[in-house]
C-alpha positions in Angstrom: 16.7 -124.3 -53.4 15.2 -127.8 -52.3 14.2 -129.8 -55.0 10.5 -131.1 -54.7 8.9 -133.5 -57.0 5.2 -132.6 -58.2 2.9 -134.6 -60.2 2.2 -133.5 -64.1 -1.0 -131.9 -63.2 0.9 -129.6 -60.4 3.6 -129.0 -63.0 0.7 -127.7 -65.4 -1.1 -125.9 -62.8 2.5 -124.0 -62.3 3.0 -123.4 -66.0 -0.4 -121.9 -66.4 -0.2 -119.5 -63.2 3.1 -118.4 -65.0 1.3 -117.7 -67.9 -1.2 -116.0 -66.0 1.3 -113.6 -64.4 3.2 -112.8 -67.5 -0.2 -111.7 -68.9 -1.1 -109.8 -66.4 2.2 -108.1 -67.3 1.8 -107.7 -70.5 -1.8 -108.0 -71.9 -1.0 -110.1 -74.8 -3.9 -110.8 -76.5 -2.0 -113.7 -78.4 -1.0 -114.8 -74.7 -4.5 -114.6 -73.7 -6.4 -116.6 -76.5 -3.6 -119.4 -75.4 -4.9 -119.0 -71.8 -8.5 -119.9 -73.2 -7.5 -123.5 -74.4 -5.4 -123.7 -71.5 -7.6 -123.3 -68.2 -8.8 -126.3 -66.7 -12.4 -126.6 -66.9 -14.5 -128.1 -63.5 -13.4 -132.0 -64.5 -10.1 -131.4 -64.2 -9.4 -131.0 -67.9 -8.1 -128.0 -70.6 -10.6 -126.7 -72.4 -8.8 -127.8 -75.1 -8.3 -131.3 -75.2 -4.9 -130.9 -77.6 -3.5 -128.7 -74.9 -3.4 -131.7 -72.7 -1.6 -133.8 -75.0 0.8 -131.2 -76.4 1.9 -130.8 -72.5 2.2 -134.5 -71.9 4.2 -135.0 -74.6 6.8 -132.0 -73.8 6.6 -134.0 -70.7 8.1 -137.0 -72.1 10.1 -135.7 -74.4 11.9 -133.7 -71.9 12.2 -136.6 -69.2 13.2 -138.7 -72.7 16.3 -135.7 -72.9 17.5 -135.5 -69.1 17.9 -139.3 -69.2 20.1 -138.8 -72.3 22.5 -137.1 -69.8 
């Protein structure tokens, strides 16, 4: 598989289609309250501003942990 880079926003965009799918799959109504705060509203942004900020910083602290290797 080639490795691409993406930007954070891509790399959200994928998280959330997965998401998406897997509730599609399953009808989790847990899963689909999460989706709520999660979808990006017209500017670009979650719904939920903390959702934003929770995924930036498993961002960082998962770029933080590959460097540590």
């Amino acid at each position: 598989m080639e490795e691409k880079k993406i930007t954070i926003l891509e790399a959200y965009k994928a998280m959330l289609k997965y998401l998406e799918n897997l509730y599609e799959l399953t009808e989790s109504d847990d899963l689909a309250g999460f989706l709520g705060s999660m979808t990006l509203l017209e500017d670009g942004k979650p719904a939920d501003q903390a959702v934003w900020h929770d995924w930036i910083n498993a961002v960082n602290n998962t770029l933080d942990k590959s460097k540590e290797h």
